[in-house]
C-alpha positions as CSV (number, residue, x, y, z in Angstrom):
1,X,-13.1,11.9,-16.5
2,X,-14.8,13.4,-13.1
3,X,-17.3,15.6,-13.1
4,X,-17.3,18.1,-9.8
5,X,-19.9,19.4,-8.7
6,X,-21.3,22.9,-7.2
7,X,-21.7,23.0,-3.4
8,X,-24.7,23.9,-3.9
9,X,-26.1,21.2,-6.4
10,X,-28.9,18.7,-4.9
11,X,-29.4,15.5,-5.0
12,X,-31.6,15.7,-8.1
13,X,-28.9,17.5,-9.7
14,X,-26.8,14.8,-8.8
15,X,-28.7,11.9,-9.7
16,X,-29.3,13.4,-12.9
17,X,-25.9,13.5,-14.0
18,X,-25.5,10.2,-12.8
19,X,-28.4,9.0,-14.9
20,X,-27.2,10.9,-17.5
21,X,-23.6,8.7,-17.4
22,X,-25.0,5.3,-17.4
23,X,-27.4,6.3,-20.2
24,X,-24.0,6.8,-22.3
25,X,-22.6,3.6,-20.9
26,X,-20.3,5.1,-18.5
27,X,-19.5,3.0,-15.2
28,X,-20.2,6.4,-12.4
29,X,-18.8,6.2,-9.0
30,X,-19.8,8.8,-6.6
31,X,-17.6,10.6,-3.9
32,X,-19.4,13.1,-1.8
33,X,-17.2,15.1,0.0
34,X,-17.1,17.8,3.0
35,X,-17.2,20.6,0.5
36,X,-17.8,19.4,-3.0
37,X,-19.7,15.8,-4.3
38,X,-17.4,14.3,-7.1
39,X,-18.0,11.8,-9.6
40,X,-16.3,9.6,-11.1
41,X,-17.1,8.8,-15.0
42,X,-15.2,5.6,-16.4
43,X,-16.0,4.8,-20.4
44,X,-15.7,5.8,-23.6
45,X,-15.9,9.5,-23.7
46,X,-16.3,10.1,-27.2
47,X,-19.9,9.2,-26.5
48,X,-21.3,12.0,-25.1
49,X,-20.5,15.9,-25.4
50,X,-18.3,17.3,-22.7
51,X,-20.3,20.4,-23.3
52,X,-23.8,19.1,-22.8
53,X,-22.5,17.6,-18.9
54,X,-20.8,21.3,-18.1
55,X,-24.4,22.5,-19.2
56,X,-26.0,20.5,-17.0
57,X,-27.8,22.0,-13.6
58,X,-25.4,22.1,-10.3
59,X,-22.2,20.5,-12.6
60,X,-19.2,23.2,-11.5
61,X,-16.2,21.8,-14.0
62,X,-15.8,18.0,-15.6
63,X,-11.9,17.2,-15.8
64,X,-10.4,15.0,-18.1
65,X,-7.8,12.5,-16.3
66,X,-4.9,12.3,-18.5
67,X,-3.0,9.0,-17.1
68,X,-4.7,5.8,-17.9
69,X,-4.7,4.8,-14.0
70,X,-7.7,6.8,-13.5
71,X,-8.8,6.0,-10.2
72,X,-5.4,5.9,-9.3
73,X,-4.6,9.3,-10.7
74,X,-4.0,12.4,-8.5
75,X,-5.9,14.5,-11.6
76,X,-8.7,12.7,-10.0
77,X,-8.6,12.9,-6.8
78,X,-5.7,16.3,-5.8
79,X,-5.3,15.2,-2.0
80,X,-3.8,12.3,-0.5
81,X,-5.4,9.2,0.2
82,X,-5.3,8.3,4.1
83,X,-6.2,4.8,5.1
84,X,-7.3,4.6,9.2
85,X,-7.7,1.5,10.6
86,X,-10.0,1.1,13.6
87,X,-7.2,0.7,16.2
88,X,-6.7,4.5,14.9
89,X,-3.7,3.9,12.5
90,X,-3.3,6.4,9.9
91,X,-1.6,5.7,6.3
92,X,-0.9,8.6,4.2
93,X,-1.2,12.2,4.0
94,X,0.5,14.2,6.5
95,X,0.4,11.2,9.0
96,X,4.0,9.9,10.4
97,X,5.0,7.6,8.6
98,X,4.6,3.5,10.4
99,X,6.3,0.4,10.5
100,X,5.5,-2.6,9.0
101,X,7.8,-5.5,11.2
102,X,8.7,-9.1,11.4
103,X,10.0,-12.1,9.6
104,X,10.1,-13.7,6.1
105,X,8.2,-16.4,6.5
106,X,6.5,-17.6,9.8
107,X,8.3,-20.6,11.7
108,X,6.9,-23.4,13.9
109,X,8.2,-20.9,16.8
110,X,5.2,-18.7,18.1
111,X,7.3,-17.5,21.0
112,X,10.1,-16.3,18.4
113,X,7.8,-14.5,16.2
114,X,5.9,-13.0,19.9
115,X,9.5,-11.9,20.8
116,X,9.8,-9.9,17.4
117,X,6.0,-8.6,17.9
118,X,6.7,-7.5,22.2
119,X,9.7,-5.5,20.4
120,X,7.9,-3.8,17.9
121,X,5.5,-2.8,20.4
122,X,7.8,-1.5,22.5
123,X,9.6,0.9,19.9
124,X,5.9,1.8,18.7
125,X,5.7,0.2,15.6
126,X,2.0,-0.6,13.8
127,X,2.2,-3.9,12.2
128,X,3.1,-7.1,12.3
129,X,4.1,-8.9,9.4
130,X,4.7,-12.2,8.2
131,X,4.1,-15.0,5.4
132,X,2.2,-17.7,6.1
133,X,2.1,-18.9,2.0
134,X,5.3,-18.2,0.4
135,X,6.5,-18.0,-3.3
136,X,10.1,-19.6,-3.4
137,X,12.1,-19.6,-6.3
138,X,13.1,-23.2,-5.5
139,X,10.7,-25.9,-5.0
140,X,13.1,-27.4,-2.2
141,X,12.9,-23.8,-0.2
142,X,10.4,-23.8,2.8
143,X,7.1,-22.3,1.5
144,X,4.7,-21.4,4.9
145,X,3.0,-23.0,7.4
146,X,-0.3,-21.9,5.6
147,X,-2.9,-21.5,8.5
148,X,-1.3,-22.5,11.6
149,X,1.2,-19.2,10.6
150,X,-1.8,-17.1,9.8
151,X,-3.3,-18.3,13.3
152,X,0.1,-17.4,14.9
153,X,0.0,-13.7,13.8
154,X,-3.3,-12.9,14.9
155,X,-2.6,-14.5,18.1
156,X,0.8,-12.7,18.3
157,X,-1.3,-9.1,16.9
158,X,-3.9,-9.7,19.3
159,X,-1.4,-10.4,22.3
160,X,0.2,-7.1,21.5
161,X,-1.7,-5.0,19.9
162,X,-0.2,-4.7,16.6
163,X,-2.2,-5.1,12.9
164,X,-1.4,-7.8,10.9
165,X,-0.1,-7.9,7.6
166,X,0.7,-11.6,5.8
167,X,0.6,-11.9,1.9
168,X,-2.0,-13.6,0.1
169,X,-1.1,-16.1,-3.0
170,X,-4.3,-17.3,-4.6
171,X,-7.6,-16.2,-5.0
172,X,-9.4,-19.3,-3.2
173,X,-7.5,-18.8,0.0
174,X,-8.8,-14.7,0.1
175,X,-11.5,-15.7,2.8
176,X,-9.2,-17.3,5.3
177,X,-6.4,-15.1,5.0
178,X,-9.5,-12.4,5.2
179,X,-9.9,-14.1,8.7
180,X,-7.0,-13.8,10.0
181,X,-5.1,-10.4,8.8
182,X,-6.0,-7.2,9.0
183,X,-3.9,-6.0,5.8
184,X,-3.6,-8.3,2.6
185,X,-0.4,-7.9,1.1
186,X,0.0,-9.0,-3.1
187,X,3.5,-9.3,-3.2
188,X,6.0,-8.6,-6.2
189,X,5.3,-12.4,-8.3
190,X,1.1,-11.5,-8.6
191,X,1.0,-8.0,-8.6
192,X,-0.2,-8.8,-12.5
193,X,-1.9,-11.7,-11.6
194,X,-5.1,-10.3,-12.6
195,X,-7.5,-12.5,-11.3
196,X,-6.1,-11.9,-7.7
197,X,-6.6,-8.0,-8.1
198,X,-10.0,-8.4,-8.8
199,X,-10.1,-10.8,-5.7
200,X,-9.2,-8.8,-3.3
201,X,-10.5,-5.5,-5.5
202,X,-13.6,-6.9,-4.1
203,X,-12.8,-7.5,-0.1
204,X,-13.0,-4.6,2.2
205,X,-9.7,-4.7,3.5
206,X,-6.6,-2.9,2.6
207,X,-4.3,-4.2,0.5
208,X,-0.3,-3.4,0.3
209,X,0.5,-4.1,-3.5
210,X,4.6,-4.7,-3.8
211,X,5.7,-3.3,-7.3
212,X,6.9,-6.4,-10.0
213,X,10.9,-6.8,-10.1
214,X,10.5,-5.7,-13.9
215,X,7.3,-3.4,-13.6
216,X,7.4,0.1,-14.9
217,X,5.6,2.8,-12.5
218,X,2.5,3.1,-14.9
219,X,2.3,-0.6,-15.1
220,X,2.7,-0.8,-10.9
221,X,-0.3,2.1,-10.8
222,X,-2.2,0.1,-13.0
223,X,-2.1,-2.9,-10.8
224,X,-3.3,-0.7,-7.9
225,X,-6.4,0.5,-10.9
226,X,-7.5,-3.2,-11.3
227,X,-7.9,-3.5,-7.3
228,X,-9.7,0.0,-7.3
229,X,-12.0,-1.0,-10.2
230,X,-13.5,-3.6,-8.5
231,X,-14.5,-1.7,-5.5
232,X,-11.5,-1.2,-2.9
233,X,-9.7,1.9,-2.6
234,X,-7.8,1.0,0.4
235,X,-4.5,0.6,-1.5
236,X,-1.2,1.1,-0.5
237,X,1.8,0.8,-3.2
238,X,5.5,-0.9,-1.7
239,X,8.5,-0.6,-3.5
240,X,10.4,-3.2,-3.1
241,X,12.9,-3.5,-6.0
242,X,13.3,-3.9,-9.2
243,X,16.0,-6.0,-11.7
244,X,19.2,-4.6,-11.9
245,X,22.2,-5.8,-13.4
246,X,24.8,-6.8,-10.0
247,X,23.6,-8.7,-8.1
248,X,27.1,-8.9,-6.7
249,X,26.2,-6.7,-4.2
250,X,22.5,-6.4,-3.6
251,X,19.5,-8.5,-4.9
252,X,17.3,-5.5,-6.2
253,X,17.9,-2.6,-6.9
254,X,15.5,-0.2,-4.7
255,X,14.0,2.7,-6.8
256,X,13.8,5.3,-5.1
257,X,13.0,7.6,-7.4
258,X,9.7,5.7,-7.5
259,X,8.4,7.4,-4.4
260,X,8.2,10.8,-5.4
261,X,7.3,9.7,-9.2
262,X,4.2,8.3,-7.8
263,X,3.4,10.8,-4.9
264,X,3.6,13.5,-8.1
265,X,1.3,11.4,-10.1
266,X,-0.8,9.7,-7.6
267,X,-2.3,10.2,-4.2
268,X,-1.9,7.0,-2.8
269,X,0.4,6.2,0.1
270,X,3.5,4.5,-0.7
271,X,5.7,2.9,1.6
272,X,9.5,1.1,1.0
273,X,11.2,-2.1,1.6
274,X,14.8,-1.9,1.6
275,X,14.2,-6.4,3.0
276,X,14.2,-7.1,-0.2
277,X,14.6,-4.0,-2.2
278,X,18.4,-5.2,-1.5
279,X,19.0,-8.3,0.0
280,X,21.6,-6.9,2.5
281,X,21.1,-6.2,6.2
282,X,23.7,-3.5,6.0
283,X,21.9,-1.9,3.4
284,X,18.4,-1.7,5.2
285,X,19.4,1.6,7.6
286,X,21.1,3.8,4.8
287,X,17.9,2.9,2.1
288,X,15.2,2.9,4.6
289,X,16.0,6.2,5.5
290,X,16.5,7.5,1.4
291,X,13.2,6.5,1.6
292,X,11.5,8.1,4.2
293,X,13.4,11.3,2.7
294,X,12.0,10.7,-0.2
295,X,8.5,10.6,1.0
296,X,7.8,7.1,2.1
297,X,4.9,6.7,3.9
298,X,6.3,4.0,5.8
299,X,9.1,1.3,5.8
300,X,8.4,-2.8,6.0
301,X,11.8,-4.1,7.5
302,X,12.3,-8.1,7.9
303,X,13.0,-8.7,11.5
304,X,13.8,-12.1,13.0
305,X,14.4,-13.5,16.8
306,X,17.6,-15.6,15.3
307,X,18.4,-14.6,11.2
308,X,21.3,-17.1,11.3
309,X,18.7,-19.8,11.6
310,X,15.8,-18.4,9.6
311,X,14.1,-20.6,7.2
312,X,14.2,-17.8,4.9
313,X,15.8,-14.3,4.0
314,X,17.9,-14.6,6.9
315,X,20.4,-12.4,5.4
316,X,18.5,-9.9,4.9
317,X,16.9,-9.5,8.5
318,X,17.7,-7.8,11.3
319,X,18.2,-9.2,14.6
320,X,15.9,-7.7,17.2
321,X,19.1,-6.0,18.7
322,X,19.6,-4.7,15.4
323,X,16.2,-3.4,14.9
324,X,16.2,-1.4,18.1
325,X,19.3,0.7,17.0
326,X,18.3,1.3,13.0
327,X,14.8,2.2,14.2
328,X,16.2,4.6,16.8
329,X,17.8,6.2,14.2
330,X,15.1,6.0,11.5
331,X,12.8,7.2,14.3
332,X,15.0,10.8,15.1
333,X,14.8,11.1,11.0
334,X,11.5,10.9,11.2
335,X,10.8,13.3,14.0
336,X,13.0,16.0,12.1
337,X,11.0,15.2,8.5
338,X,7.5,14.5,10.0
339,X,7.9,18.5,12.1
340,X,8.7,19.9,8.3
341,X,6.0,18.0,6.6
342,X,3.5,19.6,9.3
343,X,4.7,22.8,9.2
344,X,4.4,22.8,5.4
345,X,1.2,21.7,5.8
346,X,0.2,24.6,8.2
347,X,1.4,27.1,5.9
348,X,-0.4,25.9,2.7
349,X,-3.6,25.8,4.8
């Protein structure tokens, strides 16, 4: 449940209510806002009277979250979570939406992956992304460079000015990847590996979280919970695809649905991958921009110097050439759906 408070309570009112909570055995998180302090109250609630916190002095209303993502849950918290990075990147809310860019995996070939970086600049893309620990289906299948990649993209980030994103695997490698990126991404094969939510649940960076190939929604928001549990609320959701039945023709399929499911239910930003939320570089204009429709609040797009000779997901990357013409296109989309979103914005304020 939260518990909202009057604008005018003070801090004793506050702190009493808070005492009040962990006397019950209630876990209280406190929020205090431009116009009201909230709190959030995470327990068993058949402990303690509903009726004797609404009594108590400078408490305005105490809401009861109906979805079991609670933190997660737009009951909770009714406006959107923006994330702003220092560089003055905005995730979220009414912002327009970014671009997450680069290739599968990270090569021995820091001039290719600077060539991809200079071109994201250019367009005005945000991020750079990139594994430097990959999960392969195949033991055989070229895995990561591990650090020298991770060294690569901050180099490459640094020379350009982008933020990096790279994808973390295991919990004992959080602090170097920490060092290096300035995004953690848990991709699709942990995002129930519990014990790596908690990890980087406890870090103070912001984590993309890619939805399971078999995960429901509720089970994908729950994921984000166990991150925000532990302490970080810089979460932003991907969806990336989930198990369909032909895979003739693409290798996910790429709900789309999902985005405006979860923007109705929660207020985190979401963003899409049409990469590997179909497999098909043909595909990754026409679903990128169902997404952004839908509501994305951003689009991660595999983007290599040479796909034919990629070490991995080449056939589902774009050429640099490539990339300049689909985000030309996804970028006049955006102008026309970003100048709506504002001007609803105005109206409702």
């Amino acid at each position: 449940m939260i518990i909202i408070m009057e604008k005018t309570a003070t801090v004793e009112n506050i702190q009493a209510v808070m005492d009040k909570l962990k006397e019950h055995g209630f876990r209280a998180i406190l929020h205090e806002g431009d116009v009201h302090t909230v709190i959030d109250a995470l327990g068993d609630k058949t402990t303690l009277s509903l009726n004797r916190l609404e009594a108590m002095e400078g408490v305005s209303q105490v809401k009861m979250i109906r979805e079991p993502y609670r933190l997660a849950s737009r009951d909770r918290k009714p406006e959107d979570t923006v994330i702003e990075f220092d560089n003055g990147v905005k995730i979220g809310g009414n912002n327009r939406p970014v671009f997450m860019v680069g290739p599968c995996s990270v090569e021995d070939d820091y001039d290719g992956l600077l060539e991809v970086a200079v071109a994201a600049k250019e367009l005005g893309c945000q991020f750079l992304r990139g594994g430097a620990f990959k999960p392969r289906t195949s033991p055989y299948d070229f895995d990561g460079l591990g650090e020298k990649a991770l060294q690569y993209l901050q180099k490459a980030g640094k020379e350009t000015g982008l933020l990096v994103v790279t994808e973390l695997m295991d919990a004992s490698d959080l602090e170097l990847v920490e060092k290096y990126a300035d995004v953690i991404q848990i991709g699709a094969r942990n995002m129930q590996n519990f014990r790596l939510l908690k990890a980087v649940g406890k870090c103070n960076k912001p984590v993309v979280l890619k939805r399971g190939p078999a995960s429901s929604i509720k089970e994908f928001l729950l994921a984000a919970e166990h991150i925000m549990y532990n302490g970080n609320e810089k979460v932003i959701l991907c969806e990336r695809g989930i198990k369909g039945f032909d895979s003739s023709y693409t290798r996910n399929v790429l709900d789309i649905s999902a985005i405006p499911v979860i923007k109705k239910y929660s207020h985190l930003p979401i963003i899409v991958d049409p990469s590997h939320g179909t497999g098909q570089r043909y595909l990754i204009e026409p679903m990128s921009k169902a997404g952004l429709v839908a509501g994305a609040d951003g689009v991660m797009v595999e983007v290599h110097s040479n796909p034919a000779k990629a070490l991995s997901d080449g056939k589902q990357s774009l050429s640099i050439p490539q990339f300049r013409d689909v985000f030309a296109k996804l970028n006049n989309l955006i102008d026309v759906l970003h100048l709506e979103k504002t001007n609803v914005a105005s109206q409702v304020e």
